[in-house]
C-alpha positions as a printed NumPy array, in Angstrom:
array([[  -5.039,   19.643,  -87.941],
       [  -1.429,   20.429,  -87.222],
       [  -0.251,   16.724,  -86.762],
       [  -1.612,   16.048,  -90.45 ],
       [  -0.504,   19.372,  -91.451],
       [   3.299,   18.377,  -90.685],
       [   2.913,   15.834,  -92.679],
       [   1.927,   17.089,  -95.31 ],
       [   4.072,   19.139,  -98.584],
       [   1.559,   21.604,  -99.707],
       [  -1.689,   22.399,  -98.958],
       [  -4.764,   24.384, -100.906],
       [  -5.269,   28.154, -100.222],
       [  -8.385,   26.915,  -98.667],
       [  -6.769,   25.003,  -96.315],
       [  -3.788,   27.328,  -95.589],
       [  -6.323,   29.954,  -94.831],
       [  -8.372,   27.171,  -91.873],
       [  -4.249,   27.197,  -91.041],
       [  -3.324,   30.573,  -90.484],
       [  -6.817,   31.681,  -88.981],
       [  -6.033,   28.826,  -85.814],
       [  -2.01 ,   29.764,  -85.776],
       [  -2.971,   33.652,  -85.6  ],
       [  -5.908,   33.593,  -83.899],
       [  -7.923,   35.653,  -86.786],
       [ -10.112,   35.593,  -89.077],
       [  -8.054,   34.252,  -92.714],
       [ -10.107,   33.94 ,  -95.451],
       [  -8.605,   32.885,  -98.95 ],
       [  -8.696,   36.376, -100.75 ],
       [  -6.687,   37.332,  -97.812],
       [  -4.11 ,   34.437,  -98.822],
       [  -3.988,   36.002, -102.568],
       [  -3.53 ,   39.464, -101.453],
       [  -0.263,   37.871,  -99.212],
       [   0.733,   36.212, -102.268],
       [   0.418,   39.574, -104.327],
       [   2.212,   41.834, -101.545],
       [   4.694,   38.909, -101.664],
       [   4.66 ,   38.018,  -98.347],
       [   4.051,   34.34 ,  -99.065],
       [   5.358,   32.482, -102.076],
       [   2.429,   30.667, -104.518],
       [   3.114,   27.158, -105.749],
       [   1.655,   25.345, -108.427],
       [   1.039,   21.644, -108.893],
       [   1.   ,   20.24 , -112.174],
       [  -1.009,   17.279, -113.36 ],
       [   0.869,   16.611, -116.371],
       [   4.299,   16.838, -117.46 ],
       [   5.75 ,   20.415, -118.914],
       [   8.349,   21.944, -121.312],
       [  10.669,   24.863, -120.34 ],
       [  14.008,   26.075, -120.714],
       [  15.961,   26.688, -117.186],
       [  17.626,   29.759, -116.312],
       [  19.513,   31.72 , -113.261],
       [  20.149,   34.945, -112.265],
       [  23.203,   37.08 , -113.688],
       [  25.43 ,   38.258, -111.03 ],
       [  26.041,   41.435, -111.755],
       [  22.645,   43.023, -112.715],
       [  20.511,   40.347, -111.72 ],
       [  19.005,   39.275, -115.118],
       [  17.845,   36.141, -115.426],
       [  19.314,   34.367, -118.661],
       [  18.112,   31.094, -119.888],
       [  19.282,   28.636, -122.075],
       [  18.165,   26.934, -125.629],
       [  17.713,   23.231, -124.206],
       [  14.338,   22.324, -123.379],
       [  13.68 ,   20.08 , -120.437],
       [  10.185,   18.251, -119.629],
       [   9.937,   18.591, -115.99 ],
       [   7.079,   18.022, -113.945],
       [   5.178,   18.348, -109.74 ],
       [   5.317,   21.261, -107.938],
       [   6.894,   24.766, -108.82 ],
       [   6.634,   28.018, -107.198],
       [   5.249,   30.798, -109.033],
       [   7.127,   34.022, -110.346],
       [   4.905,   37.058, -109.674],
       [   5.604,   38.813, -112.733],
       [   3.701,   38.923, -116.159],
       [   0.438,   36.758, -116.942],
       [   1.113,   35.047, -113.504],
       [   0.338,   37.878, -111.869],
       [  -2.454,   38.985, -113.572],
       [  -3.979,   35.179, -113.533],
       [  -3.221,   35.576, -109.669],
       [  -5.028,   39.137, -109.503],
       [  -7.708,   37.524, -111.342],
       [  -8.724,   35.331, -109.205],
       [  -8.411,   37.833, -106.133],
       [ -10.758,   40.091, -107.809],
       [ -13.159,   37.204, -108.734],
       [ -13.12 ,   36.15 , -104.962],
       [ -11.999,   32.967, -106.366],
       [ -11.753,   30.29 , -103.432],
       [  -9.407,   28.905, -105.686],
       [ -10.417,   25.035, -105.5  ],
       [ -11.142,   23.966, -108.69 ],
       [  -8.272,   23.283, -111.193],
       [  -6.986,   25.512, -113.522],
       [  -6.481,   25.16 , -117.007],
       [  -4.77 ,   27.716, -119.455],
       [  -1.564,   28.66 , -121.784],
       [   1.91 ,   28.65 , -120.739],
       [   3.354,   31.605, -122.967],
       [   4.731,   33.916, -120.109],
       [   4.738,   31.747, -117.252],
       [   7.802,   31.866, -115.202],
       [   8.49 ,   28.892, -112.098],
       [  11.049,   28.456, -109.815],
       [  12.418,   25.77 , -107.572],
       [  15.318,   25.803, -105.643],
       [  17.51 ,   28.697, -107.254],
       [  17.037,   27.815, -111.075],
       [  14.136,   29.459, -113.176],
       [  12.109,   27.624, -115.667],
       [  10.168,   29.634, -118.571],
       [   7.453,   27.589, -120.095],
       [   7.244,   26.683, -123.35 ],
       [   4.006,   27.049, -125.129],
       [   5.636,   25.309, -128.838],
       [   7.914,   22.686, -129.535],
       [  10.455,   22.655, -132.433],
       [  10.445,   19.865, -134.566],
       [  13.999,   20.324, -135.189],
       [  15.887,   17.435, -133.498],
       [  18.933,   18.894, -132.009],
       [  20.669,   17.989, -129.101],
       [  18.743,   20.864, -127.393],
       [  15.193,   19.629, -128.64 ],
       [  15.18 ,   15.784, -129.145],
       [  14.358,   14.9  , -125.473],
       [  11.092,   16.793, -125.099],
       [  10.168,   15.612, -128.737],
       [  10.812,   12.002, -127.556],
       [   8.779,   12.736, -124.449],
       [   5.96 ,   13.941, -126.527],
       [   5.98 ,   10.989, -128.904],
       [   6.011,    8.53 , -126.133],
       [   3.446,   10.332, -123.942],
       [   0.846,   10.203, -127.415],
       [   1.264,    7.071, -127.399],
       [   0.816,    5.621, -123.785],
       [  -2.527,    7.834, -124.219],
       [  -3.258,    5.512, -127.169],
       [  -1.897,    2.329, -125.671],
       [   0.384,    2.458, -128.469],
       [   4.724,    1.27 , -128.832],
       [   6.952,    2.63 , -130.994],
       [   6.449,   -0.164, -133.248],
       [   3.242,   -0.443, -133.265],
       [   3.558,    3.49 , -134.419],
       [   5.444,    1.951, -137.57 ],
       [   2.296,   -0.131, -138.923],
       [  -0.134,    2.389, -140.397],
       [  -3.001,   -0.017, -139.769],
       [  -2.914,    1.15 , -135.758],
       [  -4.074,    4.536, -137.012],
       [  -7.456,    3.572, -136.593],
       [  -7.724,    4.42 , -132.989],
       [  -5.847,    8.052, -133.857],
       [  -8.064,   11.284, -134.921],
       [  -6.661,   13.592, -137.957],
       [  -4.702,   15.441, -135.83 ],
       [  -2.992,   13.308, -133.965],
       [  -1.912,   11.449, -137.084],
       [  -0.571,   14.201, -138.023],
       [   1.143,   15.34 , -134.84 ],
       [   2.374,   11.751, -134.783],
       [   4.02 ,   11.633, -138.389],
       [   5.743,   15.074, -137.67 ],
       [   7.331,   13.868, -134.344],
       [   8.453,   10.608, -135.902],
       [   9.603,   11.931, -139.143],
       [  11.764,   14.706, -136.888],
       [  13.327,   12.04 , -134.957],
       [  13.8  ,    9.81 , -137.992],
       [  15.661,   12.287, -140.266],
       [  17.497,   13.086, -136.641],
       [  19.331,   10.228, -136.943],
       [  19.709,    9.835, -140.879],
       [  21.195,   13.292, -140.2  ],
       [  19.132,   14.688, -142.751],
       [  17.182,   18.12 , -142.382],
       [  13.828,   18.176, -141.006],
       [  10.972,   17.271, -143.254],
       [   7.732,   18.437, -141.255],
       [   4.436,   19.493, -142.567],
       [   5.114,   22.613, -139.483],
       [   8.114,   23.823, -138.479],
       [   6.557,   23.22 , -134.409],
       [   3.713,   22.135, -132.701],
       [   2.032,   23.927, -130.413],
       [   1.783,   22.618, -126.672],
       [  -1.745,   21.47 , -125.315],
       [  -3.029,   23.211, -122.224],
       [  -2.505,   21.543, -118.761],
       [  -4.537,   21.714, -115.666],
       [  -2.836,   22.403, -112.359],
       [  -3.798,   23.132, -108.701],
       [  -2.747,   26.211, -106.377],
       [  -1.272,   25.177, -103.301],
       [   1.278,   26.7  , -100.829],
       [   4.431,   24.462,  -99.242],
       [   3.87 ,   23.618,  -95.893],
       [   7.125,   24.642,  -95.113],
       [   6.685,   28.523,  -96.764],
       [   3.095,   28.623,  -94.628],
       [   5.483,   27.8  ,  -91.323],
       [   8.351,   30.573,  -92.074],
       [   5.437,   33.225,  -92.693],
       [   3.722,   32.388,  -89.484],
       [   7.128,   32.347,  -87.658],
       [   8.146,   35.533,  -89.447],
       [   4.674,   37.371,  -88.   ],
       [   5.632,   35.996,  -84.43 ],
       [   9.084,   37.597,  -84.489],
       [   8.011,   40.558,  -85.705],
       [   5.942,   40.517,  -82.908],
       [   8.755,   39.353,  -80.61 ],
       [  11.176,   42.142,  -81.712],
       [   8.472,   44.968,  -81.262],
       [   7.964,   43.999,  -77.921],
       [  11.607,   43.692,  -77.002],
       [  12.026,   47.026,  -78.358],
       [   9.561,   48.798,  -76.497],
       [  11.555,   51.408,  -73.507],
       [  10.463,   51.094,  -70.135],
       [  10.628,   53.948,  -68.625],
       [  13.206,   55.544,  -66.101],
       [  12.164,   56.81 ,  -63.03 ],
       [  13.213,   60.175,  -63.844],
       [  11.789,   59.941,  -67.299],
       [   8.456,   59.359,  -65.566],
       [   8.549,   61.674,  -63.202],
       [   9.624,   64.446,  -65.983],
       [   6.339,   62.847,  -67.909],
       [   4.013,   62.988,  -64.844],
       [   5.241,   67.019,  -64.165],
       [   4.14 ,   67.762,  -68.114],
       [   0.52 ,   66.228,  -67.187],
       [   0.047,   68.221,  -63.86 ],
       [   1.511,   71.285,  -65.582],
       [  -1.325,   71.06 ,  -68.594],
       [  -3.829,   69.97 ,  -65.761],
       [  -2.894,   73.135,  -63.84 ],
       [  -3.172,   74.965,  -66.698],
       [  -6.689,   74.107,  -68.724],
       [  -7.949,   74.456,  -64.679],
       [  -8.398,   70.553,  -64.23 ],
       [  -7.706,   69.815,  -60.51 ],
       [  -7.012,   66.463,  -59.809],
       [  -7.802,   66.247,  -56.358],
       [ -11.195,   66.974,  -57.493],
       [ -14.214,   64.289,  -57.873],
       [ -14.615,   64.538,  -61.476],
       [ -11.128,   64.812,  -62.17 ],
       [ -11.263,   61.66 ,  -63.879],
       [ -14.703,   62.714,  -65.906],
       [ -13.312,   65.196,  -67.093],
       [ -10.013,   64.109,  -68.23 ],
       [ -11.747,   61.279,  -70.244],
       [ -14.263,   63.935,  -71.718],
       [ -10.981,   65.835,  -72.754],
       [  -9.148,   62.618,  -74.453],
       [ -12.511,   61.922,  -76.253],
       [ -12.701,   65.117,  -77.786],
       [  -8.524,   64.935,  -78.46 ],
       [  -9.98 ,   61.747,  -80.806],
       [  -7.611,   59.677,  -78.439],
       [ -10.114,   58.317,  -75.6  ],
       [  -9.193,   56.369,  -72.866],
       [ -11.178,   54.275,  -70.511],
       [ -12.443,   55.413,  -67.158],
       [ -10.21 ,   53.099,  -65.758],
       [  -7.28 ,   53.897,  -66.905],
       [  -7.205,   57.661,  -66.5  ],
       [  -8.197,   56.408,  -62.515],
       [  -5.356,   55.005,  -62.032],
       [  -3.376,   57.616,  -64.004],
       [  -4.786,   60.237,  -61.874],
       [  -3.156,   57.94 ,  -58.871],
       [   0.075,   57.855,  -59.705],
       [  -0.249,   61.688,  -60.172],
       [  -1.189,   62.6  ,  -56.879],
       [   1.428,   59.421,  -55.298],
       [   4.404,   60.727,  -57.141]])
């Protein structure tokens, strides 16, 4: 699995969960990939099947607002998500449905926030009809794509008589994107039966990068790494001063060591402390105590 998983971009949270239970050794199930996701220790990506409309946006320097602009780009693949508003809550949706998050998922796009790279992009869930320099691409886009859907030109949008394969309201969402782009460039105002259209739903897929699954497993192993490395090993003296303390309470609750039982007995004390230790290891405690 990890050959093909280097080779691949993004994977589903079913998959990443197979990935991180062989990397760490445990037990990963997909609700456990959500609640990472929610506790924002890995970053959720989305991949969409058809192409969007938002307007971009990046962070203000000095109080770390995100402003956006007015132009509206049609953009398209794979996006991470922003864990704030109706993401969130579609993301804590699923956790609490115990979603295994394979089928795709279809829904509104008023509130959703992506990101890629460093620039933001807020969906778009209407399009004006109003041709300016900040709208005419996505309302070109949206002609064109009605009509590759229909097997339809531009010119073959101009003859009425190829209406037949259309329903009502695509006629109708056809005539306002035409006439918008037509009185665009007669520079005349906009003469729509709407003032916008509202977006169609889109289905998309939850996956994670590759690469984000690899810098959260590598972030768990040197967190590991640095715990270790910052464990003390103790001193001679700071043992010795440690092993005095345990003969000293020994001595004290009447515990011999040099007694059989010794060990028995310590353990029966540690159990009832709600710390036990092993047989074992109080033997060989008990050792060092009488060696030192």
């Amino acid at each position: 699995m990890n050959k093909i998983f280097k080779l691949k971009r993004t994977v589903s949270l079913v998959d990443a969960a197979k990935h991180l239970s062989i990397s760490l050794k445990e037990d990963v199930s997909v609700q456990d990939v959500l609640q990472f996701v929610l506790d924002k220790h890995i970053i959720l990506s989305a991949r969409f099947l058809e192409p969007l409309y938002a307007v971009t946006g990046c962070e203000n320097g000095k109080d770390e607002k995100i402003v956006f602009g007015e132009k509206v780009h049609v953009i398209e693949g794979i996006f991470d998500l922003v864990m704030v508003g109706k993401v969130r809550s579609a993301i804590t949706e699923l956790y609490n449905n115990k979603s295994d998050c394979s089928e795709l998922i279809a829904g509104g796009y008023d509130g959703f926030y992506l990101k890629q790279n460093d620039t933001y992009y807020r969906l778009q869930s209407t399009l004006s009809l109003d041709a300016t320099e900040n709208n005419k691409p996505a309302i070109e886009d949206r002609l064109n794509r009605l009509l590759a859907s229909k097997g339809m030109t531009v010119s073959d949008a101009m003859d009425h008589s190829n209406y037949a394969t259309l329903n009502d309201d695509e006629i109708d969402l056809l005539i306002d994107l035409s006439t918008s782009l037509q009185n665009e460039l007669d520079n005349e105002e906009v003469i729509a039966s709407v003032e916008c259209i509202h977006l169609d739903e889109c289905c998309y897929e939850l996956v994670i990068r590759t690469s984000e699954l690899t810098r959260f497993i590598e972030s768990l192993q040197n967190k590991k790494v640095k715990m270790l490395s910052e464990e003390k090993i103790l001193g001679n003296k700071e043992r010795r001063t440690f092993y005095r303390v345990i003969r000293s309470l020994c001595h004290n609750c009447g515990i011999d060591l040099n007694e059989r039982g010794a060990t028995a007995t310590l353990q029966k004390v540690t159990d009832l402390a709600g710390d036990p230790l092993s047989h074992e290891t109080i033997r060989k405690l008990i050792i060092n105590l009488k060696n030192d």
